[in-house]
C-alpha positions, -999 to +999 in steps of 0.1 A: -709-582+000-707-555+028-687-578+050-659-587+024-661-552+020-655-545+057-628-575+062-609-563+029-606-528+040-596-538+081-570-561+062-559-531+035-554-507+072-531-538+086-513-544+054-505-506+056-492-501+089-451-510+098-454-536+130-416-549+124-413-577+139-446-584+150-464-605+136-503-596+138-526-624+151-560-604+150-579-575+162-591-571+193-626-563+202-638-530+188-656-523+225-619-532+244-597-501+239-576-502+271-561-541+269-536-537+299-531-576+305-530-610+288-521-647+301-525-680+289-536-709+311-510-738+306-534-764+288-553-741+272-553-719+239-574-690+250-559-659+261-574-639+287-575-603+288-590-570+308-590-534+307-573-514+326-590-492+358-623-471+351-635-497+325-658-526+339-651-553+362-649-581+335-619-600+323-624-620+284-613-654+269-602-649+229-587-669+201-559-658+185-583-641+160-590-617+186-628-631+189-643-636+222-651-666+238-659-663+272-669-632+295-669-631+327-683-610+356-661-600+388-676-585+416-647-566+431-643-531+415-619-522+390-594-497+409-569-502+385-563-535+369-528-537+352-518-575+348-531-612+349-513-644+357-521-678+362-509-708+385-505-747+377-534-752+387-556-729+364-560-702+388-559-663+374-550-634+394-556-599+386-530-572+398-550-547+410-520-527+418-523-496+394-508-467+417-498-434+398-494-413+423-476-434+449-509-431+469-525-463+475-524-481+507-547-511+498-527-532+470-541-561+458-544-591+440-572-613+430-578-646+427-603-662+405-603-699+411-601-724+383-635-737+388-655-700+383-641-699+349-665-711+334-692-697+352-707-656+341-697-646+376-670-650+400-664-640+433-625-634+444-601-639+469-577-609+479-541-611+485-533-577+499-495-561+501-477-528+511-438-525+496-413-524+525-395-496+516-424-472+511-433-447+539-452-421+528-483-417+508-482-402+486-442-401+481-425-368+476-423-369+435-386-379+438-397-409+451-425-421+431-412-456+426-443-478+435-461-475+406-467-515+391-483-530+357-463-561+354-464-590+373-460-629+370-468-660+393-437-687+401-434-711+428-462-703+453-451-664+448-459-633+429-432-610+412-439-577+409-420-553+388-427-515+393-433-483+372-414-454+380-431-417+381-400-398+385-384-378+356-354-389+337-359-424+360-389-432+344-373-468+329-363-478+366-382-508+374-380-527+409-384-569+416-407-572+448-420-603+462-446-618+482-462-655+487-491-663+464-514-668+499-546-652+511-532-626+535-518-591+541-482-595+528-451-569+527-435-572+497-392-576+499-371-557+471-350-584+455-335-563+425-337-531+401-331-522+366-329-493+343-348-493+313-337-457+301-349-423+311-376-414+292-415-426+291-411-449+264-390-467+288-420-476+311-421-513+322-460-527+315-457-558+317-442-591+325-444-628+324-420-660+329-417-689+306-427-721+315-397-738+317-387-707+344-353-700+323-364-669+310-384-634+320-397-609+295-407-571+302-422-554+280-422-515+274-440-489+244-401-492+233-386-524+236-387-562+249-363-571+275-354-610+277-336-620+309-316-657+311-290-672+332-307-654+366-296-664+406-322-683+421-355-657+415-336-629+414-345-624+376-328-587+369-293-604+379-301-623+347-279-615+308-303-592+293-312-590+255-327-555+246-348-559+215-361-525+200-393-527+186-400-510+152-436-505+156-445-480+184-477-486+204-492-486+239-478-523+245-494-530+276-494-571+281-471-597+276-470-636+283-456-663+265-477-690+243-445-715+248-408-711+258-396-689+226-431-672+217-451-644+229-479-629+229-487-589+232-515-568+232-515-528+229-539-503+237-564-490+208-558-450+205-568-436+175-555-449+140-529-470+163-530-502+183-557-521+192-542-554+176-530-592+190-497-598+176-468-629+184-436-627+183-405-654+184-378-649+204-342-660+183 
């Protein structure tokens, strides 16, 4: 009797909150309040998430209940963990590229390799990078552009899309790339976009379909869908700005197929904290 009790009253505080045009898949783990990445492994129907940096050095396989399947141990610190992709071959990378203060020499991703996935520990393979057109660090605050949550693997490369700390730019994001290798890369501008001025605007996340025709972002405010792109140049693309209804810290994105996606926001309070899906028209 206590746990109808508990499930009817978590499923009277969903019924009673507005998501629009989410559609609520689950809650997340109670213990996970700082979700900042999810990603999908083509073949598979778990979704992987991880907390953000200062929280443990762990990423989690759910269903999309929300109910954990799988933990697993990293042994490289948690500087600040913002995003997680995967490759063909069932590979996940961690963009450990969190950066607030335009400060950070040592960005990095991680690779986990297919095979430790299943294991309770992995080690991990770093791909570091520097952005070309940064110089100074910390940046003067008018120039705090190299800030980055999003990112997304395509074609033996990583996309990178940054977060900007400066006022009234703070929807400015920037396309950098560099090869998907073990190495010490410098990552090339390709392309910018502008989001809108305020922090709702932020860009936190990213992912690219798996047919490579479209790119999402996501921000607390909206979901930007980008088609009809040159080559991987995917800001030159016709973007569709959907407002979101529900307001949340939405901090991941990937899609479950070519027209669906999956989000996660942060749990703060009475708000977020949830797995929702969402069709794209």
């Amino acid at each position: 009797m206590k746990k109808i009790t508990i499930l009817l009253s978590i499923f009277l505080l969903i019924s009673c909150q507005n998501f629009g045009q989410l559609k609520v898949l689950g809650e997340l783990p109670g213990g996970l309040k700082e979700i900042s990445g999810n990603e999908i492994i083509a073949g598979s129907d778990l979704i992987w998430i991880h907390e953000d940096g200062g929280n443990k050095s762990e990423i989690f396989a759910i269903d999309s209940n929300g109910k954990i399947i799988k933990e697993l141990d990293i042994n490289e610190k948690n500087s600040d963990w913002e995003d997680i992709t995967s490759d063909e071959f069932g590979n996940l990378y961690i963009g450990d590229f969190g950066n607030n203060y335009s400060e950070r020499k040592h960005l990095k991703i991680l690779k986990i390799n297919k095979q430790d996935l299943d294991k309770k520990e992995a080690e991990v393979e770093e791909i570091e990078f520097e952005y070309e057109d940064q110089d100074k660090f910390p940046s003067k605050k008018k120039d705090r552009f190299f800030d980055a949550e999003s990112f997304f693997y395509f074609k033996n490369n990583f996309y990178i899309f940054t977060k900007s700390r400066v006022k009234d730019e703070y929807g400015k994001t920037s396309l950098y790339k560099i090869p998907a290798i073990k190495g010490k890369h410098t990552a090339k501008k390709i392309g910018d976009f502008n989001n809108g001025k305020d922090a709702d605007s932020w860009i936190t996340a990213a992912d690219i379909s798996d047919d490579g025709k479209k790119v999402v972002l996501l921000s607390k405010k909206n979901i930007l869908i980008f088609t009809g792109f040159n080559n991987d140049n995917f800001l030159s693309g016709k973007a569709q700005n959907i407002a979101l209804e529900h307001q949340s810290q939405k901090e991941g994105v990937c899609f479950k197929d070519n027209n669906t996606l999956i989000i996660t926001d942060e749990k703060s309070g009475k708000e977020g904290g949830f797995l929702y899906e969402f069709k794209i028209d």
